[in-house]
Every structure is written in C-alpha cells, then in structure tokens.
FIRO-471595 format. One record per atom (N, C-alpha, C): residue in one letter; atom name; x, y, z. Coordinates in nm, 2 decimals. Example, Ala and Ser with C-alpha at 12.3 -4.5 7.8 and 13.67 -1.06 7.14 Angstrom:
% FIRO-471595
REC/A/N/1.32/-0.57/0.78
REC/A/CA/1.23/-0.45/0.78
REC/A/C/1.32/-0.33/0.78
REC/S/N/1.28/-0.22/0.71
REC/S/CA/1.37/-0.11/0.71
REC/S/C/1.29/0.00/0.79
This chain:
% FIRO-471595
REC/X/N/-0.20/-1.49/-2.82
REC/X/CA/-0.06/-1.49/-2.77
REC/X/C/-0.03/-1.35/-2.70
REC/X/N/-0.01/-1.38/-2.57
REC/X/CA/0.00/-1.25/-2.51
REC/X/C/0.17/-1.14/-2.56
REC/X/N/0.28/-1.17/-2.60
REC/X/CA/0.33/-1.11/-2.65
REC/X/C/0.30/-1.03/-2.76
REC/X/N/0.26/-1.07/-2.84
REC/X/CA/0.18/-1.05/-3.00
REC/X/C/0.12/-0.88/-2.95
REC/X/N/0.01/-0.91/-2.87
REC/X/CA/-0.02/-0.76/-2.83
REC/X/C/0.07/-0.63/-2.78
REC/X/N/0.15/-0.68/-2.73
REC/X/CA/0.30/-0.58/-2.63
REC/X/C/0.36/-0.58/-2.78
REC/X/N/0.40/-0.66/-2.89
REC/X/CA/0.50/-0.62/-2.98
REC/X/C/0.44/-0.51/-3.12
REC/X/N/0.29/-0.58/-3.11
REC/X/CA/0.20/-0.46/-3.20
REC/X/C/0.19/-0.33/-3.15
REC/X/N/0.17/-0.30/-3.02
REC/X/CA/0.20/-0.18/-2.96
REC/X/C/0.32/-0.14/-2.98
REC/X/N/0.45/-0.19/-2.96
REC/X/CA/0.54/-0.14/-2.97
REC/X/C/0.63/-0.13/-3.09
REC/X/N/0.53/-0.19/-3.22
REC/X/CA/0.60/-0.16/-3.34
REC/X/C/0.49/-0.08/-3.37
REC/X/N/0.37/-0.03/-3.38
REC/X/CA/0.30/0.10/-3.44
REC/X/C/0.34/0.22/-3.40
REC/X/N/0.44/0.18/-3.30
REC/X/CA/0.49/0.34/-3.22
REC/X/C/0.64/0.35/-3.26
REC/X/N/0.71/0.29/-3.34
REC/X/CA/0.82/0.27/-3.36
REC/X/C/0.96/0.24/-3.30
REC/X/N/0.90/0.16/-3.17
REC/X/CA/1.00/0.14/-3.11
REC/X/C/1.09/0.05/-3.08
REC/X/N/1.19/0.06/-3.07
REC/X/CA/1.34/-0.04/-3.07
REC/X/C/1.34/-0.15/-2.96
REC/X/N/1.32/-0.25/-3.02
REC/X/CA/1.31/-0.32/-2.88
REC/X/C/1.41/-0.52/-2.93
REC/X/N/1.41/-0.59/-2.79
REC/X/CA/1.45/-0.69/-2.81
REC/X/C/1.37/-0.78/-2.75
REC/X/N/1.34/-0.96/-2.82
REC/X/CA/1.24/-1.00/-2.76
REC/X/C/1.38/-1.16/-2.72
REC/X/N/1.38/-1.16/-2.59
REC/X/CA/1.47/-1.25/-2.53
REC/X/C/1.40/-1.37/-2.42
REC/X/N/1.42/-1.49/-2.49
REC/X/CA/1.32/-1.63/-2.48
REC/X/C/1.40/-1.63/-2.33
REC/X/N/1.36/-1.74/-2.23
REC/X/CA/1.44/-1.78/-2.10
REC/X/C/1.34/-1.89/-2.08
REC/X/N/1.39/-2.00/-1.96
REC/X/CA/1.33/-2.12/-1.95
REC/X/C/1.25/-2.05/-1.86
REC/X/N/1.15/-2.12/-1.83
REC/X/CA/1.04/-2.10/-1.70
REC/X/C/1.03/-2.05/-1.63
REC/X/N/1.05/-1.93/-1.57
REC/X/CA/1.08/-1.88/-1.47
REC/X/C/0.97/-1.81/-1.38
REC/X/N/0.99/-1.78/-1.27
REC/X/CA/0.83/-1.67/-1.21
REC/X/C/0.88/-1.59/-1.11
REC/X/N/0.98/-1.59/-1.05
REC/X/CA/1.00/-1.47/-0.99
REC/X/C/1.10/-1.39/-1.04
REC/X/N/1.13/-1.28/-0.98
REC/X/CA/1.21/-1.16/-1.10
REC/X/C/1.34/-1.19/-1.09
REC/X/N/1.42/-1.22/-0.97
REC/X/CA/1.53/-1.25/-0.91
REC/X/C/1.57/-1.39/-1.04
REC/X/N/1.45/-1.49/-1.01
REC/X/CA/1.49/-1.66/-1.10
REC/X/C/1.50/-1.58/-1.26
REC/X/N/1.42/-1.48/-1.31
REC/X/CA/1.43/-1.43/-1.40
REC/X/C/1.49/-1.37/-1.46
REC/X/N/1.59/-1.24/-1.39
REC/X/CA/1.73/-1.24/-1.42
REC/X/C/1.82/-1.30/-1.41
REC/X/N/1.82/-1.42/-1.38
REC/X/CA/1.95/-1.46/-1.32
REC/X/C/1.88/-1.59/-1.45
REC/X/N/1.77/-1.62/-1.55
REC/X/CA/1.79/-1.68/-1.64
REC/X/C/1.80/-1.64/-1.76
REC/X/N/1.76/-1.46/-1.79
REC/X/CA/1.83/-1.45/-1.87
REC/X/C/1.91/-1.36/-1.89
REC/X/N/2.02/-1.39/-1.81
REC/X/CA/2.12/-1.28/-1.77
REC/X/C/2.13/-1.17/-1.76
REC/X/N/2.02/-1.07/-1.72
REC/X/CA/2.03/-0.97/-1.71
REC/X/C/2.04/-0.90/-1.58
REC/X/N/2.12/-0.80/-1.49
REC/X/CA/2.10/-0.79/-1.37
REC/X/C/1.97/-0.77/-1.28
REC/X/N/1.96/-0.73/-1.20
REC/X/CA/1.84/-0.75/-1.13
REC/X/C/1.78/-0.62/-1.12
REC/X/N/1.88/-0.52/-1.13
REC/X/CA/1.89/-0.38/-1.12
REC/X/C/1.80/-0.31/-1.24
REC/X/N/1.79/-0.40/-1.37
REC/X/CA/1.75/-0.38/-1.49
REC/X/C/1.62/-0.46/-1.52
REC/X/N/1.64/-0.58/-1.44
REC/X/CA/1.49/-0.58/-1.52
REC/X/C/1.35/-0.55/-1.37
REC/X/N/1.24/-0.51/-1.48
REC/X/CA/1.22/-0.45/-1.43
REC/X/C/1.05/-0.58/-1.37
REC/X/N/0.97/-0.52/-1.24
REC/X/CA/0.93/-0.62/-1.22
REC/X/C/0.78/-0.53/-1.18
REC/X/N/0.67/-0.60/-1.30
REC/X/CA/0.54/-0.53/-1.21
REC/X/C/0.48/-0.57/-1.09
REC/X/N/0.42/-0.52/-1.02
REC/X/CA/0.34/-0.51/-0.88
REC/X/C/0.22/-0.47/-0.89
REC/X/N/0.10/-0.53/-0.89
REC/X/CA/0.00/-0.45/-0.84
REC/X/C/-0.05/-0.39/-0.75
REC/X/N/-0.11/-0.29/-0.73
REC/X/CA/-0.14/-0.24/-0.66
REC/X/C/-0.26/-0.16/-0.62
REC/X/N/-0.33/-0.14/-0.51
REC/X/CA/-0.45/-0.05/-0.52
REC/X/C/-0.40/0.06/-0.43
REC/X/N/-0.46/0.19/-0.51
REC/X/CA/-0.42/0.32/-0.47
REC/X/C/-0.56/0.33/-0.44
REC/X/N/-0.59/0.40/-0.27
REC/X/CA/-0.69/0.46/-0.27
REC/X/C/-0.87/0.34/-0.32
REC/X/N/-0.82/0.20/-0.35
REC/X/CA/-0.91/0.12/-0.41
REC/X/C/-0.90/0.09/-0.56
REC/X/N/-0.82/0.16/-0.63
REC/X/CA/-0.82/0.18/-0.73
REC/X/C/-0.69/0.11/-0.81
REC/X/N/-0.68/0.01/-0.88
REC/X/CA/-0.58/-0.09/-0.91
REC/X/C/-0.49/-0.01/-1.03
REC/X/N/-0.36/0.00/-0.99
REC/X/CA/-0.27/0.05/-1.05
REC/X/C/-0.16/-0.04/-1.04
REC/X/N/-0.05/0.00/-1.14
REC/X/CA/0.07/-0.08/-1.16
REC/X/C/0.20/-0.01/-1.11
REC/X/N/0.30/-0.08/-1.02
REC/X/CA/0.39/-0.02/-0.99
REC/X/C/0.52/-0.09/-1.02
REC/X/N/0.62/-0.06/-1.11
REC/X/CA/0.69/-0.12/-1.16
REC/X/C/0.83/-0.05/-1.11
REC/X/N/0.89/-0.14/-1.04
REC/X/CA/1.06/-0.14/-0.98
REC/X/C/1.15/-0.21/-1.02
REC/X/N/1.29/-0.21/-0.96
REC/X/CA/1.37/-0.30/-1.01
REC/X/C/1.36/-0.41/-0.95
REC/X/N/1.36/-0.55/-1.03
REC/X/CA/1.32/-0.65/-0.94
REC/X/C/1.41/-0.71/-0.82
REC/X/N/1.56/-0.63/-0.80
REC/X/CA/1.61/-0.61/-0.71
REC/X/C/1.59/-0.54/-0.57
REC/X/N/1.47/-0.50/-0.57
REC/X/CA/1.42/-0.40/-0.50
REC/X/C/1.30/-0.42/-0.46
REC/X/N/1.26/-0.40/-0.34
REC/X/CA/1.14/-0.42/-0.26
REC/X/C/1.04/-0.26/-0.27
REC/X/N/0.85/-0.26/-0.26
REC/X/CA/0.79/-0.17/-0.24
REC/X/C/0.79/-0.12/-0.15
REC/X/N/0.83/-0.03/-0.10
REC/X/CA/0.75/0.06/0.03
REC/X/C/0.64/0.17/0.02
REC/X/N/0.53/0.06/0.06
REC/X/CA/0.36/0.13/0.01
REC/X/C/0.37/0.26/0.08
REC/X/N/0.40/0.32/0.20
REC/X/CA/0.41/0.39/0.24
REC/X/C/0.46/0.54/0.17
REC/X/N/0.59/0.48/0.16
REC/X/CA/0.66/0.61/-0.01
REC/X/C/0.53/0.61/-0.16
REC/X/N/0.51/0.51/-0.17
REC/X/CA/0.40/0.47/-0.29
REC/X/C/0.31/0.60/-0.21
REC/X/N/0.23/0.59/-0.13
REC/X/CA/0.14/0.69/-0.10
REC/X/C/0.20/0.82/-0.11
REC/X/N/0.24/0.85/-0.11
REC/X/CA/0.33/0.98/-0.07
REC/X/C/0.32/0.99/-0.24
REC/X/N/0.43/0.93/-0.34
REC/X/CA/0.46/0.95/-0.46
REC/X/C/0.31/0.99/-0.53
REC/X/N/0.21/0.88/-0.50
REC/X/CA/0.05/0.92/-0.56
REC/X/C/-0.01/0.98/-0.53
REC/X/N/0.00/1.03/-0.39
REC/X/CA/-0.15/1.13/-0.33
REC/X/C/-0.23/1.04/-0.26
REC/X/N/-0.19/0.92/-0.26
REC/X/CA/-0.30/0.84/-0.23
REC/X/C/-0.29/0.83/-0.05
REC/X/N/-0.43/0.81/0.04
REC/X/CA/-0.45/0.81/0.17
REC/X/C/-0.37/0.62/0.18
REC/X/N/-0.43/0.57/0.11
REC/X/CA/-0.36/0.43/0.12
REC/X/C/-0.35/0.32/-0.01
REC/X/N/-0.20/0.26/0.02
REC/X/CA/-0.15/0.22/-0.10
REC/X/C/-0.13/0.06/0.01
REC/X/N/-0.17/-0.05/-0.13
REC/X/CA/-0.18/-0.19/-0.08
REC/X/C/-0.15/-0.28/-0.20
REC/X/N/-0.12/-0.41/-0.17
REC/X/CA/-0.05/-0.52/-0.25
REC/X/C/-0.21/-0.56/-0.31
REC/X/N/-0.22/-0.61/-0.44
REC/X/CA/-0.32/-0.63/-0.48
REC/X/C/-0.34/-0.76/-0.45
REC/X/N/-0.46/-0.83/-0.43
REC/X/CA/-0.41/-1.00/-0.43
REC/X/C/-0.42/-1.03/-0.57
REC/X/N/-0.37/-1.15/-0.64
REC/X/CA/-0.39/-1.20/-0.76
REC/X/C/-0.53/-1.23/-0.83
REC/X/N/-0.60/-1.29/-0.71
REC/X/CA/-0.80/-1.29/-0.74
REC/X/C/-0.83/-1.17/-0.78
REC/X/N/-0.81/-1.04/-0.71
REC/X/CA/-0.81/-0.92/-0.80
REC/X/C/-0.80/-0.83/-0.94
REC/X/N/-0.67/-0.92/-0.98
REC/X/CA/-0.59/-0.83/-1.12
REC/X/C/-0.68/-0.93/-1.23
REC/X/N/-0.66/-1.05/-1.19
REC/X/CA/-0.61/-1.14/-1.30
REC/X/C/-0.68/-1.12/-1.37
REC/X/N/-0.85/-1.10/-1.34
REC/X/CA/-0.95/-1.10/-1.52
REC/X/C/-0.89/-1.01/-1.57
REC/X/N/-0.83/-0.92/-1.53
REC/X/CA/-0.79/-0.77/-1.61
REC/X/C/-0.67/-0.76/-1.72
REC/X/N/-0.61/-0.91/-1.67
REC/X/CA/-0.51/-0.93/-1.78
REC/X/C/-0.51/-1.09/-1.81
REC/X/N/-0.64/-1.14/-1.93
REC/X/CA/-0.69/-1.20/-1.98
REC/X/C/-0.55/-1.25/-2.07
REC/X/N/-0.52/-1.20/-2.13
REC/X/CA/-0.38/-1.22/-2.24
REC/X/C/-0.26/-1.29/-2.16
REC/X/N/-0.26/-1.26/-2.01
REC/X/CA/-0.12/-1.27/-1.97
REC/X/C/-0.12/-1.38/-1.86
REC/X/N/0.03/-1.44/-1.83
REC/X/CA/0.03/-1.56/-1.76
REC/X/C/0.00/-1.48/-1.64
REC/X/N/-0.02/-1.50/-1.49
REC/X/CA/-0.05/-1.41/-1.38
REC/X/C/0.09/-1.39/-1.35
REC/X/N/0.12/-1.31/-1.32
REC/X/CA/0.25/-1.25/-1.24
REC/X/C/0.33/-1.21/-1.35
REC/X/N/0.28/-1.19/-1.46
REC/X/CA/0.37/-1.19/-1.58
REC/X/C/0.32/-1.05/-1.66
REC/X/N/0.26/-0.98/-1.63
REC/X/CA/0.18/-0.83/-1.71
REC/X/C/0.32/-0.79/-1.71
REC/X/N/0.32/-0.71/-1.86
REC/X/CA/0.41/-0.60/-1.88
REC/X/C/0.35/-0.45/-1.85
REC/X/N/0.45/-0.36/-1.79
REC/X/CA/0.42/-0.26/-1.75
REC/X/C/0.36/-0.12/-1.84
REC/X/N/0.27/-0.19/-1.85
REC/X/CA/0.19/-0.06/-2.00
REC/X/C/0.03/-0.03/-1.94
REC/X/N/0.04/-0.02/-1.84
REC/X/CA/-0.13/0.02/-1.81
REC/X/C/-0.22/0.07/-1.88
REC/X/N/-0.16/0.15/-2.01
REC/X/CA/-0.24/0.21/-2.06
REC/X/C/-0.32/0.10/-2.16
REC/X/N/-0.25/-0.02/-2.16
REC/X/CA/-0.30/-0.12/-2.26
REC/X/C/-0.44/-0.22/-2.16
REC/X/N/-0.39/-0.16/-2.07
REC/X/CA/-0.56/-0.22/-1.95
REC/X/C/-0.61/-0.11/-1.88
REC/X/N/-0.66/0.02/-1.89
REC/X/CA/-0.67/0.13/-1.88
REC/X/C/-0.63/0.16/-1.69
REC/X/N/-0.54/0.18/-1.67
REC/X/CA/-0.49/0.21/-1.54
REC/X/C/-0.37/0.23/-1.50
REC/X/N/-0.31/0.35/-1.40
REC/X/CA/-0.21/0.40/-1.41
REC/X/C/-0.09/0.32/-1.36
REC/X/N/0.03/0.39/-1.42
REC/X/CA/0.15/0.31/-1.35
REC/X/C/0.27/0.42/-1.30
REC/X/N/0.31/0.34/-1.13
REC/X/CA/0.38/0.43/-1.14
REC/X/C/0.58/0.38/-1.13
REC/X/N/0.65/0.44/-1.14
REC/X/CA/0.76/0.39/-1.21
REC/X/C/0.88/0.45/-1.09
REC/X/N/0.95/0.33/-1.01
REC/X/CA/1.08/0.35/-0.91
REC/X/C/1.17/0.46/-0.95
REC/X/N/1.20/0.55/-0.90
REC/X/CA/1.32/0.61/-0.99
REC/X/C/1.45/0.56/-0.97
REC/X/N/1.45/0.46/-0.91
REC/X/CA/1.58/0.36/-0.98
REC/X/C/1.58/0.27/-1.07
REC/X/N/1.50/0.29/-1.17
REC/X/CA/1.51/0.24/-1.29
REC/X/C/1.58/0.31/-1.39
REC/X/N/1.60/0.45/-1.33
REC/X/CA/1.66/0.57/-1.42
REC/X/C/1.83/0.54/-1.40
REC/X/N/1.81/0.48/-1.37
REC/X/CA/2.00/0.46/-1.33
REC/X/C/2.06/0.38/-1.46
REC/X/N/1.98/0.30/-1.54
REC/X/CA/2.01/0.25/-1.62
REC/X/C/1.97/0.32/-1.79
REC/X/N/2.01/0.24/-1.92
REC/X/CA/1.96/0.32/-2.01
REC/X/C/1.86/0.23/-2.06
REC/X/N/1.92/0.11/-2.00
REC/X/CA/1.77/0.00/-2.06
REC/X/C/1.72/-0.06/-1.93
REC/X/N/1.55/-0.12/-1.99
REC/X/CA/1.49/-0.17/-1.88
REC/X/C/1.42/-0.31/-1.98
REC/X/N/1.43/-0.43/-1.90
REC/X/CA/1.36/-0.53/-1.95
REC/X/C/1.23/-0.57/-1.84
REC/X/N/1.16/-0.65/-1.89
REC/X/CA/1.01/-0.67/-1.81
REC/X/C/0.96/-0.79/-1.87
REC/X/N/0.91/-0.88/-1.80
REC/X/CA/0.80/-0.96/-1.87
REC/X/C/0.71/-0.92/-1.97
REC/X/N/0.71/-1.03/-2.04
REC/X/CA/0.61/-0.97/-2.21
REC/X/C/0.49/-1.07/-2.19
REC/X/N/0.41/-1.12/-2.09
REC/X/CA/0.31/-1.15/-2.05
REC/X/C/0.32/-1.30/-2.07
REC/X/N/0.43/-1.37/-2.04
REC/X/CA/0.44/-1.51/-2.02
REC/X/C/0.56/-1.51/-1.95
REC/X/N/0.59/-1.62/-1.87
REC/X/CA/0.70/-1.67/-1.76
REC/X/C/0.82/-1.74/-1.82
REC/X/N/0.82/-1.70/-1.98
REC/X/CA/0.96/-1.69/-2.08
REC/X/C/1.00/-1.65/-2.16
REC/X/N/0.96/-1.52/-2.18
REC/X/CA/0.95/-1.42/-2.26
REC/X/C/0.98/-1.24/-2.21
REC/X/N/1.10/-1.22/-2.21
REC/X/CA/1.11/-1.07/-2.18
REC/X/C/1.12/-0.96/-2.29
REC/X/N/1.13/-0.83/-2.29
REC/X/CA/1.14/-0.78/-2.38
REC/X/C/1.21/-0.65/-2.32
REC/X/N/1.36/-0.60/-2.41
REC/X/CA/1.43/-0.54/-2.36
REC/X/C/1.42/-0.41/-2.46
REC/X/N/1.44/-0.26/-2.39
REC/X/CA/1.41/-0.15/-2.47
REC/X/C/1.49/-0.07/-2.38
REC/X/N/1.47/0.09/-2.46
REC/X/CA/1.56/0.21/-2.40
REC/X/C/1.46/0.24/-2.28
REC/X/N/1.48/0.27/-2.19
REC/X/CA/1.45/0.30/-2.07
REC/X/C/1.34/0.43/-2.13
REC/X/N/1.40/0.53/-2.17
REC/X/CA/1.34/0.65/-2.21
REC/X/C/1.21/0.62/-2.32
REC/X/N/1.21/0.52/-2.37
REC/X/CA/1.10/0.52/-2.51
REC/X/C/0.97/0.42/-2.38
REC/X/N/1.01/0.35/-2.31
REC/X/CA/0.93/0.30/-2.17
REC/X/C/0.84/0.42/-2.10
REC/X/N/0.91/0.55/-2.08
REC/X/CA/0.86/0.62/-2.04
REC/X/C/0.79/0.69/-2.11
REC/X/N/0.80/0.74/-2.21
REC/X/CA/0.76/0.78/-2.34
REC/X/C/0.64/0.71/-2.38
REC/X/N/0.60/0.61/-2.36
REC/X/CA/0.47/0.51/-2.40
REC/X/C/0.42/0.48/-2.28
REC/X/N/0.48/0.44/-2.16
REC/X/CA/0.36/0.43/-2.03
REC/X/C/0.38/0.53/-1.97
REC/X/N/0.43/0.66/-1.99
REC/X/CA/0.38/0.77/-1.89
REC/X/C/0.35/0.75/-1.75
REC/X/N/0.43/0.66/-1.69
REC/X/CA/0.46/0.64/-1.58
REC/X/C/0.48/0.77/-1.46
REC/X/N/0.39/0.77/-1.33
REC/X/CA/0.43/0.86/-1.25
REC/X/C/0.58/0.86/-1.21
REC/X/N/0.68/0.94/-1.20
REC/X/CA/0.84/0.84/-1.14
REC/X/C/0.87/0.91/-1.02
REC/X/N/0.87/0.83/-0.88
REC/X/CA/0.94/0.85/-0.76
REC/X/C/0.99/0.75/-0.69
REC/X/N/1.00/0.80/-0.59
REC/X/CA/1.10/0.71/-0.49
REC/X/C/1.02/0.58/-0.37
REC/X/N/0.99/0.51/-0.47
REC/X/CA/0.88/0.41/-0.36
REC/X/C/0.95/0.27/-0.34
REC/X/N/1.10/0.21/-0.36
REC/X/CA/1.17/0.14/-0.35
REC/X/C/1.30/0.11/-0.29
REC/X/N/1.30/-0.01/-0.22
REC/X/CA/1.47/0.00/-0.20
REC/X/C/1.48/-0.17/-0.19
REC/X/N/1.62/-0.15/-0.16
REC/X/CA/1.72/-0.23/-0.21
REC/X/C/1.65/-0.37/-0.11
REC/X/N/1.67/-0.48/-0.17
REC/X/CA/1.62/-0.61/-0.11
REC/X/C/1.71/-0.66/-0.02
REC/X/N/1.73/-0.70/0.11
REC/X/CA/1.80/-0.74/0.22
REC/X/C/1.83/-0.86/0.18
C-alpha cells in the first residue's frame, strides 16, 4: 500500500500530519477542487531530468514549470519534463502521476517552488489518485530538504 510507506516515514520522524480520502482524481487542478483545498496549496510533483539525472520538482498545482528558471535554480546546463516510461519503475509503490514529494524515499533530489512558502500548509498526493496528505509546510521542508527557488508561475 503505497501510503503505508509516506505515513511510516512520517510517523518515525514525528510528524503532524492529515490523511484526507477524495474520489478519483488525476490532475492537480481535478484534485483540489475534490478535496477542497485551494490550488495554491496543494502541492503537485513533476518529474524531471536535470542535466540527465531524474529529479523531483514540486509546485503549486496552480502553477506551471518554467524549465528554464529550473536550470538556473539547479546549476543544471538543461532541465526537461520526464516522460512517464522513465520515472515509473522508480516508483513501484505509487499510482503514476501520484509520487509524494520525498525524493529522499527513492534516492533523488527535489527541488521546491518558492510559492509554496506563501502558505503554512502544503498537501500532495500520498501515492494514489485518492489519497492526499496535508502537513505544516515547514516540517515538508525539514524532511525533503528540498532546493527552494523561483521555477514557477501562475497557470493562464
């Protein structure tokens, strides 16, 4: 059960969290808007390859990537959308499009919008398409050690 793993992690570390059910959903937008959370808050992973090298970049799912700022934030010469055929053995536990943002739980870096800082909490998929899990923004960072800059903006 791919949550079981995200909630063991995040009770051996002691952290506060909420686990909030929602019907089926798969994109971030259908996602907050089923379980009421703004769009601005929850938060939505992306894969990514930096440089070749598959990393996680997690924004508000209100918000679009711009790989370009991504390079810039990482160092990296070039930053690219991962295809799905790529990630997915990597996250054996989880429905596809559904990884919570913890790289360190599949050993690879993440890096983190800094408009996610606007808020005090951040929710994310818990590795199925009805299942989120909501926590203090700060204990998020605290456990994924997330790079944080400015690689997002607002969705037209």
């Amino acid at each position: 059960m791919p949550i079981q793993k995200l909630k063991n992690f995040l009770d051996e570390r002691g952290v506060r969290y909420v686990s909030i059910s929602h019907s089926k959903a798969f994109t971030a937008q259908e996602i907050a808007a089923k379980a009421h959370i703004p769009g601005r808050e929850l938060a939505k992973t992306v894969m990514v390859k930096l440089d070749n090298k598959m990393a996680m970049a997690v924004l508000p799912a209100s918000h679009r990537i711009e790989l370009t700022r991504l390079e810039e934030v990482a160092g990296v010469k070039k930053a690219e959308l991962a295809t799905e055929r790529e990630f997915v053995e990597t996250f054996p536990d989880c429905a596809p499009g559904a990884m919570p943002p913890f790289g360190r739980l599949y050993g690879m870096a993440v890096y983190s919008s800094d408009e996610l800082e606007k808020d005090e909490d951040i929710a994310f998929s818990a590795g199925t398409h009805t299942e989120l899990i909501k926590m203090h923004y700060r204990d998020f960072v605290a456990l994924a050690e997330p790079k944080i800059g400015n690689f997002s903006v607002l969705r037209r």
